[in-house]
C-alpha positions as a Markdown table, in Angstrom:
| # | Residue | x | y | z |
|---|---|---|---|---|
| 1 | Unk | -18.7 | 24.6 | -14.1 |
| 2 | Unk | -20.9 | 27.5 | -13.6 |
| 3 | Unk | -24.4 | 26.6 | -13.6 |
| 4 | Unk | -27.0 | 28.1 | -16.7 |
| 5 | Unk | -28.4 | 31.7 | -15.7 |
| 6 | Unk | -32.0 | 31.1 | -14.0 |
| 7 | Unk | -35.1 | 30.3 | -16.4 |
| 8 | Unk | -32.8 | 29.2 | -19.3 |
| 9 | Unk | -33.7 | 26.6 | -21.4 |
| 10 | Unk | -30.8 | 23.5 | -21.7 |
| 11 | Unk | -31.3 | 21.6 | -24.8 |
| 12 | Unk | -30.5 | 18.3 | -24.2 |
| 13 | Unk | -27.7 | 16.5 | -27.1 |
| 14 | Unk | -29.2 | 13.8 | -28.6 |
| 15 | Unk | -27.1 | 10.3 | -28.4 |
| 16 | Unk | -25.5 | 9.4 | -31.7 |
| 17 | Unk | -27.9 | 7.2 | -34.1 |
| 18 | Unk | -27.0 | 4.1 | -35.8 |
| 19 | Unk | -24.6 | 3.5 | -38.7 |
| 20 | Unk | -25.8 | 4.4 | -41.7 |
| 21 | Unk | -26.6 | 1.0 | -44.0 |
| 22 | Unk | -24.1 | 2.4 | -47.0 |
| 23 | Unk | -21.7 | 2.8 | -44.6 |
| 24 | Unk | -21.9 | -0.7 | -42.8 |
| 25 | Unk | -22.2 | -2.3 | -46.2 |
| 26 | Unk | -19.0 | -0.8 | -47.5 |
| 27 | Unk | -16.8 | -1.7 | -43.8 |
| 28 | Unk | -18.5 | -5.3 | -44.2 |
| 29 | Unk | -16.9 | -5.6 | -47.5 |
| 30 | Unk | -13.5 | -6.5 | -45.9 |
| 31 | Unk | -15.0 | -9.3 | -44.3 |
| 32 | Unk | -17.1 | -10.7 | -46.6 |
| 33 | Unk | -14.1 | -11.1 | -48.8 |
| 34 | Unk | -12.1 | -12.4 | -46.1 |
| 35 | Unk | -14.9 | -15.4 | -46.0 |
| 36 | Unk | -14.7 | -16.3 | -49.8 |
| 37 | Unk | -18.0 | -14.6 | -50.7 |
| 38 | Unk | -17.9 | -13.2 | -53.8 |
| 39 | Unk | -18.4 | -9.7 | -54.7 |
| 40 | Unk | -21.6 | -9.9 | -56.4 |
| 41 | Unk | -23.1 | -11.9 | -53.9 |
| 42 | Unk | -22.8 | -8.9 | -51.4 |
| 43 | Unk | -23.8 | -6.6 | -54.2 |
| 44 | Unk | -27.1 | -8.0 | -54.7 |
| 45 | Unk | -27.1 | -8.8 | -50.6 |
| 46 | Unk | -26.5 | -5.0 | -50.0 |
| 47 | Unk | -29.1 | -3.6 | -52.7 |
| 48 | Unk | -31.9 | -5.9 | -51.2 |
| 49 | Unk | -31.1 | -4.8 | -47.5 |
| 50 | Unk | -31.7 | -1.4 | -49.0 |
| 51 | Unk | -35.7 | -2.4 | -48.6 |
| 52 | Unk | -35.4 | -6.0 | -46.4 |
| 53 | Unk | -33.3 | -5.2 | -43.6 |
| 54 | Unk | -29.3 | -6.2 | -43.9 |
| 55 | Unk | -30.0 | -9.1 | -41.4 |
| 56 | Unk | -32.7 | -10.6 | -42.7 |
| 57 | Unk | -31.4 | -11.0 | -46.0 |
| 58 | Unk | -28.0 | -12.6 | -44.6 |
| 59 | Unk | -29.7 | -15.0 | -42.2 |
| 60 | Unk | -32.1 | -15.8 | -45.7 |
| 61 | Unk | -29.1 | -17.0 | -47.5 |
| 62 | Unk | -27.3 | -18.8 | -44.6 |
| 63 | Unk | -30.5 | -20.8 | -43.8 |
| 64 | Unk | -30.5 | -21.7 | -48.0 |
| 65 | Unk | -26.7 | -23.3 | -47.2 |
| 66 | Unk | -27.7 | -24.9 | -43.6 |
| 67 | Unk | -31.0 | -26.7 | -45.5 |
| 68 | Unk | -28.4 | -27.6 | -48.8 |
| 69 | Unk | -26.4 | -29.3 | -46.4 |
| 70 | Unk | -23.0 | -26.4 | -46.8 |
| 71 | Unk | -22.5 | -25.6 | -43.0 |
| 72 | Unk | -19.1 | -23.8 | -43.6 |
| 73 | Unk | -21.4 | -21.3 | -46.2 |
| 74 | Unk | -23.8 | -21.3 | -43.7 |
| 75 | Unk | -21.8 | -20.0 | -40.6 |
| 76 | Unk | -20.3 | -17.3 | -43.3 |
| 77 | Unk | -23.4 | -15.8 | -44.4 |
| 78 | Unk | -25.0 | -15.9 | -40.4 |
| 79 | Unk | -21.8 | -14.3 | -39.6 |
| 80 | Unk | -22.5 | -11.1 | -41.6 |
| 81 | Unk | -26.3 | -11.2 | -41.0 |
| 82 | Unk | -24.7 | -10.6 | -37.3 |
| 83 | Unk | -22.6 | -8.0 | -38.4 |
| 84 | Unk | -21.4 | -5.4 | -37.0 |
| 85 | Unk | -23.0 | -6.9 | -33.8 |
| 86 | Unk | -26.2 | -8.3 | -33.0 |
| 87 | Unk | -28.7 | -5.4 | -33.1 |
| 88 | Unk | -32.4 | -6.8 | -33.8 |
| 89 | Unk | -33.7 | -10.4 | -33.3 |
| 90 | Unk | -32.6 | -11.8 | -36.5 |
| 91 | Unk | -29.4 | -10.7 | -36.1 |
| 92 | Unk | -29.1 | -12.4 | -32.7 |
| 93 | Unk | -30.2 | -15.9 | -34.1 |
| 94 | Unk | -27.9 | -15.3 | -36.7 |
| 95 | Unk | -25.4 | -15.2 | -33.6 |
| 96 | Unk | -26.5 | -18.2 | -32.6 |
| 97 | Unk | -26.9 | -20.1 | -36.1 |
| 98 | Unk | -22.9 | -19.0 | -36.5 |
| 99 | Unk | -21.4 | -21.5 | -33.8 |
| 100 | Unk | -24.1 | -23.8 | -35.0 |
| 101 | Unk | -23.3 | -24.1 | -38.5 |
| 102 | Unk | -19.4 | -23.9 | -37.5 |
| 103 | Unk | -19.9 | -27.0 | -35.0 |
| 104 | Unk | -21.7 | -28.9 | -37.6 |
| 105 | Unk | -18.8 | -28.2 | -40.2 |
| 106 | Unk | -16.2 | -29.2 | -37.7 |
| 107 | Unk | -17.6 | -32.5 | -37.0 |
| 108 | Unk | -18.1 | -33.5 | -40.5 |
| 109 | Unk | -13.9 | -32.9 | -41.2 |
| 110 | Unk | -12.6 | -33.7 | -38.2 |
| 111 | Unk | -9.8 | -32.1 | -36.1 |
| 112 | Unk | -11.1 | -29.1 | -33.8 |
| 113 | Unk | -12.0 | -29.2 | -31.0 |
| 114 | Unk | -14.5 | -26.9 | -28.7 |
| 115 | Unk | -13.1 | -25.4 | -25.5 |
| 116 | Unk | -14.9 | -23.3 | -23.0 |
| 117 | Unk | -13.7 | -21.7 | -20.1 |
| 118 | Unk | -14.8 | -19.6 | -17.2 |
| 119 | Unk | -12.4 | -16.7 | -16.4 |
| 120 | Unk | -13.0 | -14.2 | -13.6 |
| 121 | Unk | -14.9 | -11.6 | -15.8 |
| 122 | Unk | -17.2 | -14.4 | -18.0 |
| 123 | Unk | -17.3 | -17.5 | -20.1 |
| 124 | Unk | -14.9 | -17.4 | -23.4 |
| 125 | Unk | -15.3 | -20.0 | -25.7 |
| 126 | Unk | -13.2 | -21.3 | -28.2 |
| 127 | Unk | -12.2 | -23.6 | -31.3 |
| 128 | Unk | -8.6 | -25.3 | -30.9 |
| 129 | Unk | -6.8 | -27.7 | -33.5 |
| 130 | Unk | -3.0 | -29.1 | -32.5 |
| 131 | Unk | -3.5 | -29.3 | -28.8 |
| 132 | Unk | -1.7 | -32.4 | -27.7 |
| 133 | Unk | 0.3 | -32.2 | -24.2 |
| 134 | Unk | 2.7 | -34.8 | -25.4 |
| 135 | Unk | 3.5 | -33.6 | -28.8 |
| 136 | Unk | 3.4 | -29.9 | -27.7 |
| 137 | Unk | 4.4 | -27.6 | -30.5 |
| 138 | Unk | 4.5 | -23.6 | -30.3 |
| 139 | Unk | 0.9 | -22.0 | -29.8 |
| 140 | Unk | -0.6 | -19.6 | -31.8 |
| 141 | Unk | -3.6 | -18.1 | -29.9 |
| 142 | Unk | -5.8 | -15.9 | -32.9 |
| 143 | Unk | -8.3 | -13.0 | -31.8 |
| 144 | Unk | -10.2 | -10.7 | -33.9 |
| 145 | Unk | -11.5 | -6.9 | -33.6 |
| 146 | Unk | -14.4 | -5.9 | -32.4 |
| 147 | Unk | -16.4 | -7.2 | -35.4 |
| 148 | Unk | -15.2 | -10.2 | -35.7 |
| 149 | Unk | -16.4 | -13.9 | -34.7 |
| 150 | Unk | -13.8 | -16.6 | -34.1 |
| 151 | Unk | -15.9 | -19.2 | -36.9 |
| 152 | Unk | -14.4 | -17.0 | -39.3 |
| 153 | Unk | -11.1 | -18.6 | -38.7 |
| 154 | Unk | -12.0 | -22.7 | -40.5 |
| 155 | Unk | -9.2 | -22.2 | -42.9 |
| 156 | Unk | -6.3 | -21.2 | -40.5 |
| 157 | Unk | -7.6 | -24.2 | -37.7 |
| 158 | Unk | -8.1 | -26.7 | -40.6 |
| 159 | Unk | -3.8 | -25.1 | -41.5 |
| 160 | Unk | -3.0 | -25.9 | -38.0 |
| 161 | Unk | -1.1 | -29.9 | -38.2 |
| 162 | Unk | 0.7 | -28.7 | -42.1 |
| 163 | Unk | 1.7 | -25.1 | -40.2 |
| 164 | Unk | 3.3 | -27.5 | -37.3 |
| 165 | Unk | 1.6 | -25.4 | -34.6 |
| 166 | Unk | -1.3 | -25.6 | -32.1 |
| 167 | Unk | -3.9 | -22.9 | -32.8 |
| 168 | Unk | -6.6 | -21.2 | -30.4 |
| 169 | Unk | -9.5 | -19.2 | -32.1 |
| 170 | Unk | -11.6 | -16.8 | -29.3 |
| 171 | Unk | -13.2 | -13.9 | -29.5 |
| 172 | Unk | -12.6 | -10.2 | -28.2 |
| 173 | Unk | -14.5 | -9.2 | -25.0 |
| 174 | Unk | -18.2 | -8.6 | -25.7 |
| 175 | Unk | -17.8 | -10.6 | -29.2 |
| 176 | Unk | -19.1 | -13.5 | -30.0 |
| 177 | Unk | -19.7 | -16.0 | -27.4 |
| 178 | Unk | -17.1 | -13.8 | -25.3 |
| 179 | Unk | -19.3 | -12.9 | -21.7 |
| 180 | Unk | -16.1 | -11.0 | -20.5 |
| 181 | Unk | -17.1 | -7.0 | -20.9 |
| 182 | Unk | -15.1 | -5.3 | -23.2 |
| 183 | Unk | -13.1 | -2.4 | -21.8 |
| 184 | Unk | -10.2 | -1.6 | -19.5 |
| 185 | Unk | -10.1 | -4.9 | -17.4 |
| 186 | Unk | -10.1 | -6.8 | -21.1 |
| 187 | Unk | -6.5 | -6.8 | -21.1 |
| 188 | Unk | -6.1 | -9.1 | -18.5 |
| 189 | Unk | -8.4 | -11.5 | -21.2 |
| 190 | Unk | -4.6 | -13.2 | -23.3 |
| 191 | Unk | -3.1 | -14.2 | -19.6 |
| 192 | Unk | -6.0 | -15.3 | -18.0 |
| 193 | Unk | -6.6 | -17.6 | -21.1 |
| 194 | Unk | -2.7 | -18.8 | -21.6 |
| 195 | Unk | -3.3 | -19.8 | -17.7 |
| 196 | Unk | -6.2 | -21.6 | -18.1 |
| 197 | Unk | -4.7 | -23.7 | -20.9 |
| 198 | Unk | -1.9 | -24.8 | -18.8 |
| 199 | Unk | 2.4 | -24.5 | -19.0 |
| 200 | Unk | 2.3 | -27.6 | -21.0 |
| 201 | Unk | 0.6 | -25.7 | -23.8 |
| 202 | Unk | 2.8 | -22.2 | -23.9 |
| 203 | Unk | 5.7 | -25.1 | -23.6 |
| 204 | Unk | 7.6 | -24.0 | -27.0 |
| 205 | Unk | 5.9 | -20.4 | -27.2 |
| 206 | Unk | 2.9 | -18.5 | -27.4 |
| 207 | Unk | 2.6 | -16.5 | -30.8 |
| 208 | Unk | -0.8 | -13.8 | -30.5 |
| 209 | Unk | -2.5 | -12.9 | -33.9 |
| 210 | Unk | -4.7 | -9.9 | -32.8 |
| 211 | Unk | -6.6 | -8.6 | -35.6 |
| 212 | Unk | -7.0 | -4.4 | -35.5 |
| 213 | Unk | -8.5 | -4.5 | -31.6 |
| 214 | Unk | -7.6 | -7.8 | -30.6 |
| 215 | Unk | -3.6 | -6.4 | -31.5 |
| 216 | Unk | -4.6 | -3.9 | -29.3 |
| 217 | Unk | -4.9 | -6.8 | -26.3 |
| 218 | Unk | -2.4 | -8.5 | -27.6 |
| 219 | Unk | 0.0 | -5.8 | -27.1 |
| 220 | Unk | -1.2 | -4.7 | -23.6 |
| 221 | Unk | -0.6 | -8.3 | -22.5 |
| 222 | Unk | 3.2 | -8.8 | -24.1 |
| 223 | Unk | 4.0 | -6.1 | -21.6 |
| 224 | Unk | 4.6 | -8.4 | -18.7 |
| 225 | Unk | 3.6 | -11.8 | -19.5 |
| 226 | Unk | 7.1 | -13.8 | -20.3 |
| 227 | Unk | 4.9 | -16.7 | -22.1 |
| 228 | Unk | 4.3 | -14.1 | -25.2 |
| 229 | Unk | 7.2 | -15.1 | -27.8 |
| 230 | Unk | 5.6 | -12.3 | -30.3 |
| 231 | Unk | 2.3 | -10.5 | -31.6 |
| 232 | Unk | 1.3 | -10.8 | -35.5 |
| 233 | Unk | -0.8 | -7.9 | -35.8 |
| 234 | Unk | -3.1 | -6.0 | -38.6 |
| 235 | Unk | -4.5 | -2.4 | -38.0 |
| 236 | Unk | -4.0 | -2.4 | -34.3 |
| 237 | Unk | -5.0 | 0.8 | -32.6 |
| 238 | Unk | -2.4 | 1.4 | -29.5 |
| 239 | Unk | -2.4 | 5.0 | -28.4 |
| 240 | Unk | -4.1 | 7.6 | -30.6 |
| 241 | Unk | -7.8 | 5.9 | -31.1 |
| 242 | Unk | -8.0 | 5.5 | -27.1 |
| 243 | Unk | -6.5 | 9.2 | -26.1 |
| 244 | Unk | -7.3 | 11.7 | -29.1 |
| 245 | Unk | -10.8 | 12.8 | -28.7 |
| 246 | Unk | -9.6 | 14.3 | -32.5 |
| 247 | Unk | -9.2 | 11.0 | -33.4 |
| 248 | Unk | -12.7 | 9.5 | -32.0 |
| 249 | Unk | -14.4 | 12.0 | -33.7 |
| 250 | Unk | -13.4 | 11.0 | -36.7 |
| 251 | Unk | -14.5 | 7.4 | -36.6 |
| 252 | Unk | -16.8 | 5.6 | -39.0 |
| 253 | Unk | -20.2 | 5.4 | -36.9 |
| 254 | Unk | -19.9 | 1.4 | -37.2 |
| 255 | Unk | -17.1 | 1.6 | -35.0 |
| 256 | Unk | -18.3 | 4.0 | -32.1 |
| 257 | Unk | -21.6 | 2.2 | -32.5 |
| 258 | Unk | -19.8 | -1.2 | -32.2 |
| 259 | Unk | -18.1 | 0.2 | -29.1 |
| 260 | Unk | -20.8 | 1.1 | -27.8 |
| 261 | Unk | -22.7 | -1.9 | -27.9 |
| 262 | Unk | -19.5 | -3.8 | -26.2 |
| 263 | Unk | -19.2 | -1.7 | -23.3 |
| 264 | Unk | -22.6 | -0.9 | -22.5 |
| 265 | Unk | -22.0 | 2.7 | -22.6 |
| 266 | Unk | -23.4 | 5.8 | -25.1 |
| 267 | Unk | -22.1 | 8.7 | -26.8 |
| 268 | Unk | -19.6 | 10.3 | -25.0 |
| 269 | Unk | -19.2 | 7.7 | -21.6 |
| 270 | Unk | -17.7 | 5.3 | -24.4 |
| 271 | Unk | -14.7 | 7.1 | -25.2 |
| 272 | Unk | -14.2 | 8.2 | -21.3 |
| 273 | Unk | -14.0 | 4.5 | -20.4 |
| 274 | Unk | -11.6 | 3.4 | -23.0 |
| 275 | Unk | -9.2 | 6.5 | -22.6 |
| 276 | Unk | -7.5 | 4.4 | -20.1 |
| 277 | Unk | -6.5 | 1.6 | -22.8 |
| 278 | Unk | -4.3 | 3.8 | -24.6 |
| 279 | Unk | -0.3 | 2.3 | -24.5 |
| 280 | Unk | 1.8 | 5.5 | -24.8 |
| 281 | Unk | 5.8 | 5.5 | -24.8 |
| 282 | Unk | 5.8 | 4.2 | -21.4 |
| 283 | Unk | 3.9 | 1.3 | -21.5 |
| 284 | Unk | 5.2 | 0.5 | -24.8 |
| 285 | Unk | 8.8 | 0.3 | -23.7 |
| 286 | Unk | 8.0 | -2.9 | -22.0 |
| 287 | Unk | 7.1 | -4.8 | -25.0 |
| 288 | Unk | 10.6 | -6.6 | -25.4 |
| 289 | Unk | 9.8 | -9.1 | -28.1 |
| 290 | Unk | 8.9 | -9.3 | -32.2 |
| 291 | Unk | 5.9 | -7.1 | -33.4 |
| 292 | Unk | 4.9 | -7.9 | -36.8 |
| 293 | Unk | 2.3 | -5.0 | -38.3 |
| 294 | Unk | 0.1 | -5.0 | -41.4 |
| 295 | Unk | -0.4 | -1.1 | -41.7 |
| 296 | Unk | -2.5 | 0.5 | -44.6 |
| 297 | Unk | -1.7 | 4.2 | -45.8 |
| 298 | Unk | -6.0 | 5.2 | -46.3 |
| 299 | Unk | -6.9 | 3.1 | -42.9 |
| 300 | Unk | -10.3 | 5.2 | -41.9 |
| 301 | Unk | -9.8 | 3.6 | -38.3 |
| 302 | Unk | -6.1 | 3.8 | -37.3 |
| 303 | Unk | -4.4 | 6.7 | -38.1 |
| 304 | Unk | -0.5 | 6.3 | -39.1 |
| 305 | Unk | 0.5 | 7.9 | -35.8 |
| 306 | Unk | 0.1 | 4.3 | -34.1 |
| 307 | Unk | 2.5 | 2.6 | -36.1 |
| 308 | Unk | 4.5 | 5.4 | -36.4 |
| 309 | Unk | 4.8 | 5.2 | -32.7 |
| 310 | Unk | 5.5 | 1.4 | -32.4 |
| 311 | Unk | 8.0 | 2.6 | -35.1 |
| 312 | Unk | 9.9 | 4.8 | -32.3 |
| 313 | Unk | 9.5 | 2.3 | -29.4 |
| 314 | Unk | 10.0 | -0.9 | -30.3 |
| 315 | Unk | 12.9 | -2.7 | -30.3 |
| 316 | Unk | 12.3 | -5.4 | -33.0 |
| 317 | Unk | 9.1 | -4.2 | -35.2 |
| 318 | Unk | 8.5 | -5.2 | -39.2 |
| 319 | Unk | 5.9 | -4.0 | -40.6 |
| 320 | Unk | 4.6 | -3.5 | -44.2 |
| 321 | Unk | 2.4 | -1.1 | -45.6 |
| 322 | Unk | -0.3 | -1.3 | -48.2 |
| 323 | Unk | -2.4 | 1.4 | -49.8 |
| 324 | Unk | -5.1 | 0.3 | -48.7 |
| 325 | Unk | -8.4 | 1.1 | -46.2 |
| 326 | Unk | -8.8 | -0.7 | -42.7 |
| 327 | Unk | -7.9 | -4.6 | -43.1 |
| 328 | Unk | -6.0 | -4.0 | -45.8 |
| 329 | Unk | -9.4 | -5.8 | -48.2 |
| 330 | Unk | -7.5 | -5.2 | -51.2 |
| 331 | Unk | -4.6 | -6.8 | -49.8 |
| 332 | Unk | -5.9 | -10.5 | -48.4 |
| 333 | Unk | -3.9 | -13.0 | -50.0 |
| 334 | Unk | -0.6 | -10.4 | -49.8 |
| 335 | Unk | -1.2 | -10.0 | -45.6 |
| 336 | Unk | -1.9 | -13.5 | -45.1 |
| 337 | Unk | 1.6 | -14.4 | -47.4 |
| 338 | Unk | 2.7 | -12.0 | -45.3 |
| 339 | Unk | 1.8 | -12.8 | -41.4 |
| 340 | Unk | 2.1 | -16.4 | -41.5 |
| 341 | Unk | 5.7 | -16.1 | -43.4 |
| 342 | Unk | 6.8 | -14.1 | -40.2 |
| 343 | Unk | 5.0 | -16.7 | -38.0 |
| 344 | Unk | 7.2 | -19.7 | -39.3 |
| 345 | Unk | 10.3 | -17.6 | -39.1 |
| 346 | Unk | 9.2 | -16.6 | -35.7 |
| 347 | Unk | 9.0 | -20.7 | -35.1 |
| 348 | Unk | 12.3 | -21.6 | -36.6 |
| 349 | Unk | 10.6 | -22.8 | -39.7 |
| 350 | Unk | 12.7 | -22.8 | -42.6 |
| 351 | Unk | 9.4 | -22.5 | -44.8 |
| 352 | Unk | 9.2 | -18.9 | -44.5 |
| 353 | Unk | 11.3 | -18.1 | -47.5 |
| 354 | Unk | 9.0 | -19.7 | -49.6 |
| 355 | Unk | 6.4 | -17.3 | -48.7 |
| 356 | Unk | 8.6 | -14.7 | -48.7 |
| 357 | Unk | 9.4 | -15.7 | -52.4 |
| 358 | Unk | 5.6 | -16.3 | -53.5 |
| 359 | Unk | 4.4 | -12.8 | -51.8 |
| 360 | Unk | 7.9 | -11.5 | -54.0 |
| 361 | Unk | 6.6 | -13.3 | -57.3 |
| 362 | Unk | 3.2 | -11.6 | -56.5 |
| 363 | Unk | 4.6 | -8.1 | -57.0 |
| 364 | Unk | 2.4 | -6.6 | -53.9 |
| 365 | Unk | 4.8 | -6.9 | -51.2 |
| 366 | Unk | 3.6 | -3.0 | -50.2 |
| 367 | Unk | 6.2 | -0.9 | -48.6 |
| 368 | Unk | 8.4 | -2.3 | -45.7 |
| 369 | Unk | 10.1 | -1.1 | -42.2 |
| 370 | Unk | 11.9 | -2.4 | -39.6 |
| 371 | Unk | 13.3 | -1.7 | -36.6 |
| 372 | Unk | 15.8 | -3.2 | -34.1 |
| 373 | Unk | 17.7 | -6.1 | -34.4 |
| 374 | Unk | 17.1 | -9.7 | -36.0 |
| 375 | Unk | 15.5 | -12.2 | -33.8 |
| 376 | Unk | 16.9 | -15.6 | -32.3 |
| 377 | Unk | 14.5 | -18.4 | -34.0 |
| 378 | Unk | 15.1 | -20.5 | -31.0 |
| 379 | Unk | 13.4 | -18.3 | -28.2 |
| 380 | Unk | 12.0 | -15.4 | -30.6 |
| 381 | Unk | 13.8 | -12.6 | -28.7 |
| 382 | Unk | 15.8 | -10.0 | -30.1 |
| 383 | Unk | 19.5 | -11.2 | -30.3 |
């Protein structure tokens, strides 16, 4: 690079500033629905967090259900008041009031269980329900995105014994309680955990539900760890987000902020260090077993291509697709109906047609796809 002629003047680029609040309020929708909070509750949340800070007003209304005795409304509302990430003080005690509120809840119903483990790169810590080395049943280990806290899971732990499985709830690198740092080495994160918890527990299969990012993971690990039976994803970025600077650039702020924050790195460092992430054809063609996708056509964050792409390379992929942003918000009950329906089939479990029937009787099934052939219920492979 030629250097600037003498005595010139190099204006330095300003790093990129932080979401804008309309912006975080309307990506938070997604999950505040996923929690049960109504809509109206984060309509008057967001217009007061116009003039009190979007924390502040979050961690007001969690510490209202923590003092009324409602820890499960609690953690939900601390959750938010963390979201996207911890960013100011209130927002960080708000991370801590979370796992707080969550272990309260837990002990009061009974059931889950706390794990926390120290892997080469941090501590990950972790909420399990089913784990029982001599009734083991087929594990389903469940990781969000990059805004996501493993507390939000309480319904699908509390599921766990009626599903017949064993569940694991963690956290993405840099999320949460997760000390691991979030970039290329994170997808060593899925086998370091499955070895951790022992052969006994992958005994009758290990089933990864990666939200958006954590799919992302999820899919990076199926390529050569035999203990993965199949990945349940929804929005998961594979190639384009990672290796299309096109495709960066066009990202809500939230997310490149978000990034940001979990790798320690600004502006344009962030997207240099995740570039390696990206799984193209190559890497791809060693995912051998079931991928189940929930795709949305308007999705700000993944662009069609990375479905599309799974679409070419895989060898046993389903997926549906709603009109719908990121998440799918418009979508919940249909992509829950939808993912754990595909789980018990995935398990042998004869119970999938009834969810197959109630997400039919809905009328939202969303457009369908699959590639491949049908899998083998007893090991979860392709035929």
């Amino acid at each position: 690079m030629n250097a600037p002629p003498a005595g010139a003047t190099v204006e330095a680029v300003a790093p990129p500033g932080p979401p804008r609040p309309a912006e975080v309020a309307e990506l938070a929708r997604l999950h505040a629905r996923a929690q049960g909070i109504d809509g109206r509750v984060l309509d008057r949340v967001v217009a007061a967090a116009a003039t009190e800070g979007w924390s502040a007003v979050w961690a007001r209304h969690g510490d209202r259900h923590r003092a009324a005795g409602r820890p499960l409304h609690a953690c939900r509302h601390h959750a938010l008041a963390r979201w996207p990430y911890p960013a100011d003080p209130t927002a960080d005690r708000s991370a801590t009031a979370v796992v707080d509120a969550f272990d309260a809840w837990r002990r009061r119903v009974g059931g889950i269980e706390r794990l926390v483990l120290e892997l080469p790169g941090g501590r990950v810590a972790a909420w399990t329900a089913g784990l029982d080395p001599a009734r083991p049943r087929p594990l389903v280990l469940v990781m969000g995105g990059i805004v996501s806290v493993k507390e939000q899971w309480a319904p699908f732990l509390r599921a766990a014994r009626r599903l017949g499985v064993a569940v694991v709830v963690t956290e993405l690198p840099s999320v949460g309680e997760n000390t691991v740092r979030y970039g290329p080495g994170a997808t060593d994160l899925v086998p370091q955990l499955l070895d951790r918890l022992g052969p006994q527990a992958a005994r009758c299969g290990v089933h990864v539900v990666g939200l958006s990012f954590g799919g992302h993971l999820a899919l990076a690990a199926a390529r050569h760890d035999p203990r993965i039976s199949s990945v349940l994803t929804v929005g998961a970025p594979v190639h384009a987000l990672f290796a299309d600077p096109a495709v960066w650039a066009a990202l809500p702020r939230t997310t490149t902020a978000t990034l940001e924050h979990l790798t320690g790195t600004r502006g344009g460092d962030t997207p240099a260090l995740l570039a390696p992430m990206a799984l193209g054809p190559a890497e791809l063609a060693d995912v051998r077993i079931p991928v189940r996708y929930v795709a949305s056509r308007r999705d700000e964050i993944v662009p069609r291509s990375e479905w599309e792409l799974l679409a070419r390379v895989l060898p046993d992929l389903r997926w549906v697709e709603f009109d719908d942003a990121h998440g799918a918000p418009a979508h919940l009950t249909d992509t829950r109906l939808w993912l754990v329906g595909h789980l018990l089939r995935l398990c042998g479990d004869r119970r999938a047609a009834a969810l197959d029937l109630a997400l039919a009787l809905r009328g939202r099934a969303g457009r369908t796809g699959r590639t491949g052939h049908p899998t083998d219920p007893a090991t979860g492979r392709p035929r």
